[in-house]
VOTORTI-176782 format. One record per atom (N, C-alpha, C, O): residue in three letters; x, y, z. Coordinates in steps of 0.001 Angstrom, whole numbers, padded with zeros to 6 digits, always signed. Layout:
% VOTORTI-176782
ALAXYZ;...
END
This chain:
% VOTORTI-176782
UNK+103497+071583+093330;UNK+102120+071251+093619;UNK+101273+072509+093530;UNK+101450+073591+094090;UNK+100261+072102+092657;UNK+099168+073486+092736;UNK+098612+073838+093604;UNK+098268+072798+094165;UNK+098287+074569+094103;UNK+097397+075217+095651;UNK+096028+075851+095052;UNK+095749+076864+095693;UNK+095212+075616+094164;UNK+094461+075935+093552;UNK+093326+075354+093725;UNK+093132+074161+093495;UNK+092303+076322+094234;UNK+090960+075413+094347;UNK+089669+076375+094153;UNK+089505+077431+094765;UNK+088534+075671+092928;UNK+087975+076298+092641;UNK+086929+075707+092637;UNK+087030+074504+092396;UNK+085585+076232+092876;UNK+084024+075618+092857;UNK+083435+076458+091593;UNK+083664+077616+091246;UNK+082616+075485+091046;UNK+081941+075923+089884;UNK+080426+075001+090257;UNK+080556+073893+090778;UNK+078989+075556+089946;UNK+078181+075165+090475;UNK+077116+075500+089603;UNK+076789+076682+089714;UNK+076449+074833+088751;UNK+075548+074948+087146;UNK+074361+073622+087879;UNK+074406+072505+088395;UNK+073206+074861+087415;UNK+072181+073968+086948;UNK+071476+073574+086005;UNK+070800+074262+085241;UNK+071651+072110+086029;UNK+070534+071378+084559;UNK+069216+071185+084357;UNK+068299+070612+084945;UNK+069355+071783+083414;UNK+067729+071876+082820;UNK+067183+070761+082733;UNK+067636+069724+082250;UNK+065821+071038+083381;UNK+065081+070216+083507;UNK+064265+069927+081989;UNK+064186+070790+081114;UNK+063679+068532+081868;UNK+063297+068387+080950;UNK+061925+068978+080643;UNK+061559+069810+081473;UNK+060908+068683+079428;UNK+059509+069139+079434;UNK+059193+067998+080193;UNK+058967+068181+081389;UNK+059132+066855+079740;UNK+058703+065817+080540;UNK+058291+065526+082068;UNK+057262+065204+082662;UNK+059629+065806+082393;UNK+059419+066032+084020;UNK+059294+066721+084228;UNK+060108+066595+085143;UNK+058864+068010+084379;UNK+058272+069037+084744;UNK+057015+068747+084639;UNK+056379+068761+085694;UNK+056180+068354+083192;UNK+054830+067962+083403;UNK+054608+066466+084811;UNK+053638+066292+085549;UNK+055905+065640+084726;UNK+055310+064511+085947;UNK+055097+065216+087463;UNK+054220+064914+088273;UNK+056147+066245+087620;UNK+056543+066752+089152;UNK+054921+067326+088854;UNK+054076+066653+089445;UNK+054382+068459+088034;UNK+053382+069129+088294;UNK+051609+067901+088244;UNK+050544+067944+088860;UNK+051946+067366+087618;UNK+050704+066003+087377;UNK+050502+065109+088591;UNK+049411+064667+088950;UNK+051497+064923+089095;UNK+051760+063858+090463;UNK+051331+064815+091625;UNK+050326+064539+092281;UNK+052233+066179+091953;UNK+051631+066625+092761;UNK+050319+067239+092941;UNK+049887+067653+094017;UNK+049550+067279+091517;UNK+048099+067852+091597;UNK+047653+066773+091986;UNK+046990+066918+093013;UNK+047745+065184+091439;UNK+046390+064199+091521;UNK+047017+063765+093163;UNK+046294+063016+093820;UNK+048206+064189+093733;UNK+048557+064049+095325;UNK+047260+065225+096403;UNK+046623+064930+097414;UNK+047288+065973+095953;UNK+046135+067080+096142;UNK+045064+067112+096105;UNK+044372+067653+096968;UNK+044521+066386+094822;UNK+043141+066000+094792;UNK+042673+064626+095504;UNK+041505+064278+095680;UNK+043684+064015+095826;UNK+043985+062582+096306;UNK+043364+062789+097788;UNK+042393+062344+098400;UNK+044043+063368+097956;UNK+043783+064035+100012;UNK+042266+064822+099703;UNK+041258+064490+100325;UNK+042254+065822+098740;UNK+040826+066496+099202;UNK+039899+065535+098876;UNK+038797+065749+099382;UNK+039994+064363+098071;UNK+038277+063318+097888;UNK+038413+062400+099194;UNK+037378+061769+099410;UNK+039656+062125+100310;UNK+038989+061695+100927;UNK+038389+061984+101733;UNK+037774+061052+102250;UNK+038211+063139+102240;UNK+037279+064051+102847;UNK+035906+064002+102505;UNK+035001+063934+103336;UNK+035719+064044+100974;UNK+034481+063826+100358;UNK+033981+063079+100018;UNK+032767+063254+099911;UNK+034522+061822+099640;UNK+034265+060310+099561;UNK+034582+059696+100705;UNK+035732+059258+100679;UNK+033917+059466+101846;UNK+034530+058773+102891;UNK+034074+057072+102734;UNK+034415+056339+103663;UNK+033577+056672+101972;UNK+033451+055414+101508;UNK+035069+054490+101435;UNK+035590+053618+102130;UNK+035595+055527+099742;UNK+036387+054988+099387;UNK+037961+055863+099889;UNK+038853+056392+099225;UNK+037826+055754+100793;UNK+039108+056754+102091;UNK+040176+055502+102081;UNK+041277+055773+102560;UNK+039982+054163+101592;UNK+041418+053565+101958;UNK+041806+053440+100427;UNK+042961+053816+100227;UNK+041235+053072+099468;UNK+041642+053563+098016;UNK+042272+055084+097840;UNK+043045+055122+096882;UNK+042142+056221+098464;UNK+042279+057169+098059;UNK+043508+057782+098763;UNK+044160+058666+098207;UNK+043871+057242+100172;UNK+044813+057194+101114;UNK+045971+056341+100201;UNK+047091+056851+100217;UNK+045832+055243+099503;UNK+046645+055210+098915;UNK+047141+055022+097307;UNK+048112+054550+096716;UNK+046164+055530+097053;UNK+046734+056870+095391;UNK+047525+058034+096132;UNK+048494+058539+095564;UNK+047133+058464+097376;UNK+047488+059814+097745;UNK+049094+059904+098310;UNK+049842+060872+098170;UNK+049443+058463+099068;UNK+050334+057859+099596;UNK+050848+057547+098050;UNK+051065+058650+097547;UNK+051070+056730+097300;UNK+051540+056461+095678;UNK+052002+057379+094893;UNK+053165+057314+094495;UNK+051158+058409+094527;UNK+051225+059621+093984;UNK+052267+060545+094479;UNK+052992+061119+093666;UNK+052438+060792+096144;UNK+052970+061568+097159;UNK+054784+061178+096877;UNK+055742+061951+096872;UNK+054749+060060+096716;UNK+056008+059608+096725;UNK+056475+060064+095863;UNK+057269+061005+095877;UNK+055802+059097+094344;UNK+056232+059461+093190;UNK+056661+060839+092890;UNK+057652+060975+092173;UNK+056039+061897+093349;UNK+056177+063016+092921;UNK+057492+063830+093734;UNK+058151+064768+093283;UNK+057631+063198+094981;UNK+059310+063047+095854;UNK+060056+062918+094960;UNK+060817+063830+094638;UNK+060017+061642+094279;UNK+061043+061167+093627;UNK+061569+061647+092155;UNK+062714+061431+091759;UNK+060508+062370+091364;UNK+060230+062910+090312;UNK+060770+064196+090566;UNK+060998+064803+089519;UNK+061043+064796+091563;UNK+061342+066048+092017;UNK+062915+065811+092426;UNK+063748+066647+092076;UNK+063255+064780+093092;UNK+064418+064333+093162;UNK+065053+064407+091918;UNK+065868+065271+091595;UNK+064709+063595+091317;UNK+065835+063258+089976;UNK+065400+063995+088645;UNK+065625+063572+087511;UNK+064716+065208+088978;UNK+064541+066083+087979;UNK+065513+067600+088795;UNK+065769+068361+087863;UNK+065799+067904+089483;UNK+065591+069128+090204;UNK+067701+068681+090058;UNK+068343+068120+090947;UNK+068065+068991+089184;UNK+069364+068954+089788;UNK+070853+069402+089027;UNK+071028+069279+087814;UNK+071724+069860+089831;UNK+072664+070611+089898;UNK+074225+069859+089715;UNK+074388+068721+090156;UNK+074787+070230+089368;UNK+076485+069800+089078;UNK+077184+071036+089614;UNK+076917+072226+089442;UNK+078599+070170+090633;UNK+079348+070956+091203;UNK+080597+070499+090632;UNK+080692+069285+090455;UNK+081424+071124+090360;UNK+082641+070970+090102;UNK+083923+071191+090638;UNK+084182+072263+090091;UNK+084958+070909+091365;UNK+085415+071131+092141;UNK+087099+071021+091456;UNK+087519+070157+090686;UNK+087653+071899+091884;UNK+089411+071567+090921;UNK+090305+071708+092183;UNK+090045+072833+092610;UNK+090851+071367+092663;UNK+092190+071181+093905;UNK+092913+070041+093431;UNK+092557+068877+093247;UNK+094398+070841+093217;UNK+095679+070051+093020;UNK+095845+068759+091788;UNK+096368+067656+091947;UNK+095264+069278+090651;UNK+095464+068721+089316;UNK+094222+067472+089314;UNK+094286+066492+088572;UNK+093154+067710+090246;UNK+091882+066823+090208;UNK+090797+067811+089832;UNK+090634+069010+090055;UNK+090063+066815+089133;UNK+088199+067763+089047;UNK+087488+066855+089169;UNK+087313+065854+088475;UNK+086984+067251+090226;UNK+085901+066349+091133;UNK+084306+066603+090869;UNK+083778+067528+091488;UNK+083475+065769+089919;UNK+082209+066037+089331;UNK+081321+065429+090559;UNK+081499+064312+091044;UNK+080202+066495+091026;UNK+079478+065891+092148;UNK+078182+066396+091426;UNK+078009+067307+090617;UNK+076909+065031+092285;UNK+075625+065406+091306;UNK+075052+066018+092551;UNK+075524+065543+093584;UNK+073795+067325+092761;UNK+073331+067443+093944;UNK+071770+067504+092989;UNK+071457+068134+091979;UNK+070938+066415+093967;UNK+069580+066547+093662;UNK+068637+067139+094412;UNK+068745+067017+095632;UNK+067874+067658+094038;UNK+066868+068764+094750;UNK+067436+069708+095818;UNK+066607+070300+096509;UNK+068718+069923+096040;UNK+069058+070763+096859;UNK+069489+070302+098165;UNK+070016+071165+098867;UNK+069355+068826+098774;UNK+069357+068161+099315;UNK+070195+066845+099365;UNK+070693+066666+100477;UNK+070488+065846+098415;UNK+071096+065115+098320;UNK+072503+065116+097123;UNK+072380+065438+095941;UNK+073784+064679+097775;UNK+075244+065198+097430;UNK+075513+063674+096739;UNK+075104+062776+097475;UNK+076144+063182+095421;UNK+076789+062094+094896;UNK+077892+062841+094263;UNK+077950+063887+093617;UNK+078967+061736+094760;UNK+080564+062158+093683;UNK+080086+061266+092608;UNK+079729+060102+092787;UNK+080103+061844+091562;UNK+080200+061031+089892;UNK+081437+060391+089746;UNK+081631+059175+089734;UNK+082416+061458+089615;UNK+083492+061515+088908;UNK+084816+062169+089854;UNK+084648+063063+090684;UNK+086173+061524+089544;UNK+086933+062388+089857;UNK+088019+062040+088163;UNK+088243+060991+087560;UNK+088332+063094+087972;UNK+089271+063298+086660;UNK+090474+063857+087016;UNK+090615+064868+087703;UNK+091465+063077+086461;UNK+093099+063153+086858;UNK+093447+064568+085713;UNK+093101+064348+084553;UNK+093973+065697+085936;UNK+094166+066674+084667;UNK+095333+066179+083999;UNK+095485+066584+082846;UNK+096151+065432+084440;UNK+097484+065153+083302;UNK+097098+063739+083027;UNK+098069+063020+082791;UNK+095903+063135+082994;UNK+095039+062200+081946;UNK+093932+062556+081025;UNK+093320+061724+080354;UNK+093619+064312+081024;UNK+093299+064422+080230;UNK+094060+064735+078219;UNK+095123+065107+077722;UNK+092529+064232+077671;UNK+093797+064717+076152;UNK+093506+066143+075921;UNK+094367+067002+075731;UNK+092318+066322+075949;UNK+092069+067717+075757;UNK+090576+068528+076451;UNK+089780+067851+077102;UNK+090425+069498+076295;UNK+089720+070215+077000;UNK+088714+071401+075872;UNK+089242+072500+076043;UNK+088265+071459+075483;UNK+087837+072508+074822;UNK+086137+073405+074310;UNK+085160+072658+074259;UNK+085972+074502+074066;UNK+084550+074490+073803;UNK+084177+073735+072875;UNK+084964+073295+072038;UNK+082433+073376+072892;UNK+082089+072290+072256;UNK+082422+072465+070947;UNK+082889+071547+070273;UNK+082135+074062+070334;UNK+082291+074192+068900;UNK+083634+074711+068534;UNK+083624+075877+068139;UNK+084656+074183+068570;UNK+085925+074455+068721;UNK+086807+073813+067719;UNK+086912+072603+067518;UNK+087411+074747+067134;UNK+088387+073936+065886;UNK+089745+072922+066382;UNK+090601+072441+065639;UNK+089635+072792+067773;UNK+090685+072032+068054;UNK+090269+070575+068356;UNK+090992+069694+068823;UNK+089178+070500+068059;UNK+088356+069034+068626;UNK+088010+068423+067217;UNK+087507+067299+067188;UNK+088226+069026+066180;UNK+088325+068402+065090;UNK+089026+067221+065002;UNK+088385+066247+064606;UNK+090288+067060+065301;UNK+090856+065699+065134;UNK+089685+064320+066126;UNK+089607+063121+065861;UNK+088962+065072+067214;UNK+088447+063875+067683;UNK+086926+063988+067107;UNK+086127+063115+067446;UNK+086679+064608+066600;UNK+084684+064135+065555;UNK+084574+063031+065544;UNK+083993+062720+066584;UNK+084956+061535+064521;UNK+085233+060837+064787;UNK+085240+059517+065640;UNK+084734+058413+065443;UNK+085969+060015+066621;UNK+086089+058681+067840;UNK+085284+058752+068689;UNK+084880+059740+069303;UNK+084940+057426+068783;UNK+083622+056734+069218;UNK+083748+056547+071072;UNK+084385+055576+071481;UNK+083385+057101+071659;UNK+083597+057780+073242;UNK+082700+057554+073911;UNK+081724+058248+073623;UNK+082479+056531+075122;UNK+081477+056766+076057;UNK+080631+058496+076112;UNK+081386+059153+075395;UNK+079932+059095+076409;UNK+079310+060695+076484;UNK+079045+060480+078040;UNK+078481+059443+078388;UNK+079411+061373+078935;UNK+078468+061911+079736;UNK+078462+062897+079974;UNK+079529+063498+080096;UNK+077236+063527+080152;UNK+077167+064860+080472;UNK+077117+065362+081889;UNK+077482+064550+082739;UNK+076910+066002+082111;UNK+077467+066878+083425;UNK+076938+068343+083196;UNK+076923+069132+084141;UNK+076604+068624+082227;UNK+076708+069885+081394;UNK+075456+070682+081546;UNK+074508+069938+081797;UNK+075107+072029+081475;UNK+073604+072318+081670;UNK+072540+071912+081023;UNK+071492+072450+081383;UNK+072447+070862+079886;UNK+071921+070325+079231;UNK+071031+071205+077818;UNK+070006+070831+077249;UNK+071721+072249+077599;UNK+070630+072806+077012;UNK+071844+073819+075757;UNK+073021+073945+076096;UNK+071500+074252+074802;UNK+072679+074701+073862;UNK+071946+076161+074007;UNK+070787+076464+073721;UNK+073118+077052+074605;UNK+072611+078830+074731;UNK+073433+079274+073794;UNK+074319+078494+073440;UNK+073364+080611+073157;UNK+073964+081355+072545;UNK+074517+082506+073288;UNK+073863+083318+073944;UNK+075685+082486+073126;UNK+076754+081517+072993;UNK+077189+080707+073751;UNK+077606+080852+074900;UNK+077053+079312+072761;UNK+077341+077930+073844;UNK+078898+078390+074941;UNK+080012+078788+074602;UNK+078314+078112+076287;UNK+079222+078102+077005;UNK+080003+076554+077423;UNK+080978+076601+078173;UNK+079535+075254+076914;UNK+079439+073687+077657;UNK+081360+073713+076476;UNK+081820+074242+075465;UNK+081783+072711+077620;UNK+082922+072578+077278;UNK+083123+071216+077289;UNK+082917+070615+078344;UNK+083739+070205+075635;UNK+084185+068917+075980;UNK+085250+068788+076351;UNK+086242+069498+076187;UNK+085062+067590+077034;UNK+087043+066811+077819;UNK+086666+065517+076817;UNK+085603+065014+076450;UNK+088082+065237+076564;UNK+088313+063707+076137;UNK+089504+063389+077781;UNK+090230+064105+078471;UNK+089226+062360+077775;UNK+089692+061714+078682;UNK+089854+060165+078519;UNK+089202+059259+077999;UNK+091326+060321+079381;UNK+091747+058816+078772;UNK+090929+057546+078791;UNK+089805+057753+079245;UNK+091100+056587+078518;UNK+090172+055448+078155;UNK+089415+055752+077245;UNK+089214+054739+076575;UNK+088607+057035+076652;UNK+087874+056925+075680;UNK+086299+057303+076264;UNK+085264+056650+076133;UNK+086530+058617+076959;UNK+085101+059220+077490;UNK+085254+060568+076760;UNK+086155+061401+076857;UNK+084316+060566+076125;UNK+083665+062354+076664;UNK+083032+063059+077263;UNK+081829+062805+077210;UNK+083405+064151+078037;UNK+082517+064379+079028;UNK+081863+065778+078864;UNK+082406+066850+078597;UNK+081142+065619+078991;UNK+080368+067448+078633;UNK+080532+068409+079465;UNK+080043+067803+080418;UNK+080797+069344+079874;UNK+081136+069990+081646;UNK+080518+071823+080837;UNK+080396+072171+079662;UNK+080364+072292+081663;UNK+079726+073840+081746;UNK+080714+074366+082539;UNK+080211+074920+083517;UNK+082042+074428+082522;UNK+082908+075109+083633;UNK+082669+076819+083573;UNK+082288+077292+082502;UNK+082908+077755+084782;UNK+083186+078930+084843;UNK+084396+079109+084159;UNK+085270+078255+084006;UNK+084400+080732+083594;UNK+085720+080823+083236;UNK+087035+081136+084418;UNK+088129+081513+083998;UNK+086820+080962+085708;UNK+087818+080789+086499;UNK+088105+079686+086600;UNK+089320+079495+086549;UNK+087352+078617+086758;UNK+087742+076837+086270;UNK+088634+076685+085148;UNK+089722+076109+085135;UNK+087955+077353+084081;UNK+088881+077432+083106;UNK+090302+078021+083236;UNK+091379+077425+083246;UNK+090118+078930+083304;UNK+091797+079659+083363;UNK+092720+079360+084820;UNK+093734+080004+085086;UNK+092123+078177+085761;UNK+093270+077621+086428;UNK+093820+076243+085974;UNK+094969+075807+085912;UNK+092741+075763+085709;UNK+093103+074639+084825;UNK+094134+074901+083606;UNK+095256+074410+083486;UNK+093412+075884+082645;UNK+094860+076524+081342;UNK+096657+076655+082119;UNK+097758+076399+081630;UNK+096284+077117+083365;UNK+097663+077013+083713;UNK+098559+075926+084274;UNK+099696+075648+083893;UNK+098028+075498+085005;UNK+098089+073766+084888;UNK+098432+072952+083928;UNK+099385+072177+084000;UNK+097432+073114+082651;UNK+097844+072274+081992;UNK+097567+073005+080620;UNK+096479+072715+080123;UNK+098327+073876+079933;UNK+098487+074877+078842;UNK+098128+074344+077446;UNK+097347+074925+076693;UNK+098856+073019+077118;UNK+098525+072656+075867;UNK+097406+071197+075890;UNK+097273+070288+075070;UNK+096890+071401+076881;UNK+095625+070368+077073;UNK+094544+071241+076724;UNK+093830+071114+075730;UNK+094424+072580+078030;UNK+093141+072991+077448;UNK+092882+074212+076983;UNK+093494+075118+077548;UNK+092087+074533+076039;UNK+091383+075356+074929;UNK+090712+076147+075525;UNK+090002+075620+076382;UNK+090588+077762+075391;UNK+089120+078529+076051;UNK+089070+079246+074491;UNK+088055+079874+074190;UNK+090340+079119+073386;UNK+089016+079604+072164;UNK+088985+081296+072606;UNK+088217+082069+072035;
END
């Protein structure tokens, strides 16, 4: 039994998109509150754009703002989503002697799978750096999964499981 346990902890890029909603929502949340001060007419219309807006921009901040943890103890890797810094979901847990292979994305050993047609999810920092660090898994049933591991993730896992995974 392995005694091996490692945290790996990457954040995903946020999109252009949401970045313009988080910053758009929380301005017209801002201007929302200062007109009713100045419009005291229309103070229950504006109480709730301000209330509407306020949320939205919670929530826009929520599910834009967020992080992947990765976790490896005793031949498991445990994919957790954390949003805004605040809220913890397990995605995934992955069995390592069900994986087929492991490798960087641009990697001559993933050639045999180009090809096959694979659920995708990512997990991954979402964004292609030079030099790409994001690493695919095939995994049984027919997923691919995108992952950004550290190279200490990596090289406990390689020992574990040697002719599964690739660091290239």
């Amino acid at each position: 039994m392995s005694d091996a346990y490692v945290e790996c902890l990457v954040k995903a890029k946020t999109s252009l998109l949401g970045k313009f909603f988080r910053v758009l929502l929380t301005t017209l949340t801002v201007i929302l509150v200062l007109a009713i001060f100045v419009l005291p007419p229309l103070m229950i219309f504006e109480m709730i754009g301000a209330i509407l807006c306020g949320v939205g921009a919670y929530f826009v901040n929520l599910f834009t703002n967020l992080e992947y943890e990765y976790l490896y103890l005793d031949k498991e890797l445990v994919v957790d989503k954390i949003m805004a810094k605040t809220r913890r979901k397990r995605i995934a847990t992955y069995q390592l002697d069900r994986v087929e292979i492991l490798a960087p994305i641009k990697s001559y050993h993933l050639d045999n799978y180009k090809n096959r047609s694979a659920k995708v999810k990512d997990y991954s920092i979402g964004e292609e750096l030079k030099p790409d660090k994001r690493f695919v898994m095939f995994y049984e049933g027919g997923e691919k999964i995108l992952l950004s591991p550290s190279e200490e993730l990596i090289k406990i896992m390689k020992n574990v499981a040697p002719r599964k995974i690739f660091s290239d």
